[in-house]
C-alpha positions as CSV (number, residue, x, y, z in Angstrom):
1,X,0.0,0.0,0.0
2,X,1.4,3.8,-1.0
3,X,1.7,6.1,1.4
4,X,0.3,8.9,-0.7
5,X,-2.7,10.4,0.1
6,X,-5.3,10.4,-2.5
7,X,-8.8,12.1,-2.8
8,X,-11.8,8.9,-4.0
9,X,-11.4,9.0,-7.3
10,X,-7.8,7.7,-7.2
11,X,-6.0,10.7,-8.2
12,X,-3.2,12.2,-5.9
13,X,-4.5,15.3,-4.0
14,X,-3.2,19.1,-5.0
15,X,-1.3,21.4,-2.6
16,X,-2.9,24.3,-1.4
17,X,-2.7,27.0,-3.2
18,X,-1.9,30.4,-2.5
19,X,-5.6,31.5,-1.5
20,X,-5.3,29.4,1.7
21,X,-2.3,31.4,2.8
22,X,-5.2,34.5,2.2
23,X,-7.5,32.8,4.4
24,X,-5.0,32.4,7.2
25,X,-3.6,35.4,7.2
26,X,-7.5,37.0,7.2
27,X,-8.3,35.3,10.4
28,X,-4.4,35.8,12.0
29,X,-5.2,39.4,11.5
30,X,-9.0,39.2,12.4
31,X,-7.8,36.9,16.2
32,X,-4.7,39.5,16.5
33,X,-7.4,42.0,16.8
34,X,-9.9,39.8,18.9
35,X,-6.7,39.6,21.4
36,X,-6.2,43.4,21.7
37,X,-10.0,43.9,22.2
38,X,-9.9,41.5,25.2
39,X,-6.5,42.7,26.4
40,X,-7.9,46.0,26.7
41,X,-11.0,45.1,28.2
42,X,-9.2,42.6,30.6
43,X,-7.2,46.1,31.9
44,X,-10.4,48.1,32.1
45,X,-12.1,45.8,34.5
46,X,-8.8,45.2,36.8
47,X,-8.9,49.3,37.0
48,X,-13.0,49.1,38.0
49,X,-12.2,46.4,40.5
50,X,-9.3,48.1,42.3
51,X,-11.1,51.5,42.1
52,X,-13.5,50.0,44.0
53,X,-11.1,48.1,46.4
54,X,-9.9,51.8,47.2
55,X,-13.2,53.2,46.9
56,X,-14.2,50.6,50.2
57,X,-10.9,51.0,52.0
58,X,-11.2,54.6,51.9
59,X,-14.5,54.0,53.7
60,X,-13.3,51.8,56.2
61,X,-10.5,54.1,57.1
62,X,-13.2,56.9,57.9
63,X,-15.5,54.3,59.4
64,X,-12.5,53.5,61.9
65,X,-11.2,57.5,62.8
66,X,-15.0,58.9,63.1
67,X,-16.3,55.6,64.9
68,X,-14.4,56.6,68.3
């Protein structure tokens, strides 16, 4: 048995062509900018969170000196 791989009619399969390279670099390009969306977002919520962290230990702080 050969080793080649061949499509069902027999006939040995083509290499891709140069539109697949195309295709590839449209969705490299299209996850590259998927990544920076989330990166971005990812930084904007760790700034809410520890706004908030600051926001409540700023509270608790005055809670504490006025509470004598």
């Amino acid at each position: 048995m050969k080793a080649d791989v061949v499509d069902m009619e027999g006939r040995p399969r083509r290499e891709a062509g140069a539109a697949n390279d195309f295709w590839f670099a449209q969705v490299d390009l299209r996850l590259g900018r998927i990544e920076f969306v989330v990166g971005r977002l990812e930084r904007q919520v760790w700034l809410i969170v520890c706004a908030a962290f600051a926001l409540v230990a700023f509270e608790v702080v005055r809670a504490l000196v006025m509470g004598n």
